[in-house]
Backbone as numpy.savetxt, mean C-alpha at the origin, in Angstrom:
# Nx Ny Nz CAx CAy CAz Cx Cy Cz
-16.10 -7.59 -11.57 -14.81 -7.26 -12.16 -13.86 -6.91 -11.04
-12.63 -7.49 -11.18 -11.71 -7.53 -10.09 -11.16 -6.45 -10.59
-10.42 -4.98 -9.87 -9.64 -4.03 -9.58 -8.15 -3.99 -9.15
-7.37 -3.98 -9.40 -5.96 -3.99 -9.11 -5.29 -2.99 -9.21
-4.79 -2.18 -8.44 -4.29 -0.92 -8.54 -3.10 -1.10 -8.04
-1.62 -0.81 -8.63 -0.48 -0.77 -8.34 0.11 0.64 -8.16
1.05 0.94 -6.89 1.40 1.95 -6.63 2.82 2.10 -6.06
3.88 3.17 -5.91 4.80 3.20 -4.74 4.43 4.27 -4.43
5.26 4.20 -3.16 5.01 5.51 -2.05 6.61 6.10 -1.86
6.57 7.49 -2.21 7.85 7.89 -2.37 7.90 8.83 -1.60
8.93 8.62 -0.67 8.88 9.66 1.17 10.03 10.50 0.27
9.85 11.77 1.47 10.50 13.28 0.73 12.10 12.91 1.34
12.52 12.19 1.77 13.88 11.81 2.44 14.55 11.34 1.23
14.28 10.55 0.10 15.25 10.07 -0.77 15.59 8.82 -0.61
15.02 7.87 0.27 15.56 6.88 1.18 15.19 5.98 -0.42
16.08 4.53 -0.45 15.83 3.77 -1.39 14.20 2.96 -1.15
13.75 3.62 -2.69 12.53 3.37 -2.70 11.80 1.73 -2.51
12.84 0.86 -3.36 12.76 -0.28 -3.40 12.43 -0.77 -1.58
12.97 -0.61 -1.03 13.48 -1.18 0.15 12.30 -0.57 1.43
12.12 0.75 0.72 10.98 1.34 1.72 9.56 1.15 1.43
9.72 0.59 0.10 7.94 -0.06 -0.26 8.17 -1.23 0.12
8.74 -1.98 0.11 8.82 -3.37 1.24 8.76 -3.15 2.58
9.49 -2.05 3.29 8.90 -2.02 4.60 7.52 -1.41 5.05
7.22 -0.57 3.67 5.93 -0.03 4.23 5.10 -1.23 4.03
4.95 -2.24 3.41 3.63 -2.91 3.08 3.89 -3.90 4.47
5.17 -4.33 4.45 5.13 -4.61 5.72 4.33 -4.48 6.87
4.94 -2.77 7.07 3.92 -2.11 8.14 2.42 -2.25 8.49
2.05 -1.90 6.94 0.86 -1.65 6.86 -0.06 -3.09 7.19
0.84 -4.34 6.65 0.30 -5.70 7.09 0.32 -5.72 8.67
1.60 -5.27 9.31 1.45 -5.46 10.83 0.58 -4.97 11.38
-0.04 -3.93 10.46 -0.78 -2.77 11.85 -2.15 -3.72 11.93
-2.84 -4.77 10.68 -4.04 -5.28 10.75 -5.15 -4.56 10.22
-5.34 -3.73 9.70 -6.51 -2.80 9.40 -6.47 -3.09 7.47
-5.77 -3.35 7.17 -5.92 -4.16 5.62 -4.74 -4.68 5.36
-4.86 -5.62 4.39 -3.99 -6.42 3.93 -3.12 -5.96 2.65
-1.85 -5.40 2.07 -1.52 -5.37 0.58 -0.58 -6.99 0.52
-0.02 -6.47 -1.02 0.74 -7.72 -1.56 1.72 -6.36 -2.45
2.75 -6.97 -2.79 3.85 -6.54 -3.53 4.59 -7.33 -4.67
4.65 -6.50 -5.63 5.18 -7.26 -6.75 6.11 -6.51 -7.43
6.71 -7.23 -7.99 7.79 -6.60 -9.07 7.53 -5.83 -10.27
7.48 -4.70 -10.60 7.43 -4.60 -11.84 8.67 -3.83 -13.31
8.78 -4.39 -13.92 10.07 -3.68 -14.40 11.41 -3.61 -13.88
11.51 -4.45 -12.62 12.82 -4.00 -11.91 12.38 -3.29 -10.75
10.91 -3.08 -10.67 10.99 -2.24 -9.42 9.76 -2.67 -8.17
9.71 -2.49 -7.24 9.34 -2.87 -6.03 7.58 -1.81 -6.35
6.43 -3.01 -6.40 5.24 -1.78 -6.55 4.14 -2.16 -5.34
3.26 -1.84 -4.50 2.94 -1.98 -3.56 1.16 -2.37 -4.58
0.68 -3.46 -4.35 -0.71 -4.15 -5.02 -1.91 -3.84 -3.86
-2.78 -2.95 -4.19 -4.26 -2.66 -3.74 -5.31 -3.87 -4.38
-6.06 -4.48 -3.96 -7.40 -4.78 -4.79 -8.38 -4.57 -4.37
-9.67 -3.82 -5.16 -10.25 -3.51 -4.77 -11.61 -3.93 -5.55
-11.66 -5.63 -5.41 -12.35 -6.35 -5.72 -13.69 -7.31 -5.36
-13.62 -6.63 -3.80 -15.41 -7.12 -3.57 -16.13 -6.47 -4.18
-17.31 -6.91 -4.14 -18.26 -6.70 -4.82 -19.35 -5.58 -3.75
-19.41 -6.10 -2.34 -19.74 -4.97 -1.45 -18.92 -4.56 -1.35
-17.72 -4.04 -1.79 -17.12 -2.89 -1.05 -17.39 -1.62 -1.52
-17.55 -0.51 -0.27 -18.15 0.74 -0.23 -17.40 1.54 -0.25
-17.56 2.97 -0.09 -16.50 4.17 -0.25 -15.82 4.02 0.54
-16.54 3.86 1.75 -15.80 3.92 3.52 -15.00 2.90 3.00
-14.64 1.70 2.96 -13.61 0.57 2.92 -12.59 1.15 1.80
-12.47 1.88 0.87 -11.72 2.66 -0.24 -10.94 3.84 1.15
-11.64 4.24 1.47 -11.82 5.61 2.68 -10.29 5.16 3.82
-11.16 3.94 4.42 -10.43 3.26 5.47 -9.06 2.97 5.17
-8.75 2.35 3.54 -7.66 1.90 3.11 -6.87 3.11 2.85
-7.09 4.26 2.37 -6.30 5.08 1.87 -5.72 5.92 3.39
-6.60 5.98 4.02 -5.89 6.90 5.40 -5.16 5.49 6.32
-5.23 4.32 5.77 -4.23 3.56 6.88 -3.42 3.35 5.71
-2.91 3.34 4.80 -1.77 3.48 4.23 -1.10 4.92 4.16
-1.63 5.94 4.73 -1.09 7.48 4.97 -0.62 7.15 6.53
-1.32 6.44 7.13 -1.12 6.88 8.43 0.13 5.80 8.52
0.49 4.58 8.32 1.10 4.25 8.67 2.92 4.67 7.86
2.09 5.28 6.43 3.54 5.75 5.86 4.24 6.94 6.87
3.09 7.77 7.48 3.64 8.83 8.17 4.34 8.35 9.70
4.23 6.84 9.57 4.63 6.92 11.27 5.73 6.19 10.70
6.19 5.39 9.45 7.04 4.40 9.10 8.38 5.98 9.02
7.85 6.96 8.22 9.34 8.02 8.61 9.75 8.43 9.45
């Protein structure tokens, strides 16, 4: 069973959200340590996780969540 988890990331600055979940996934594609995708939903900009292998382990859940922290914290 494939997993799809949709999210934004909303920095304490106020900055337009739309525009800063496009640069973060960006980021997060440049840095190389996982891949997202982005989609529209409702009008609004949502940042797409999947978490659909079949080996994947905590650590790879683990790995993904602190390089999407780490790179949101260096993108402000």
């Amino acid at each position: 069973i494939l997993s799809l988890f949709s999210f934004r990331h909303i920095p304490k600055d106020g900055r337009d959200l739309d525009a800063h979940n496009i640069a973060l996934t960006n980021a997060i594609n440049d840095d190389g340590r996982i891949y997202l995708t982005q989609t529209k939903h409702d009008g609004i900009i949502a940042i797409r996780f999947v978490a659909g292998q079949f080996d994947m382990a905590q650590k790879d859940a683990d790995i993904a969540f602190e390089t999407i922290l780490d790179v949101a914290r260096n993108l402000a």
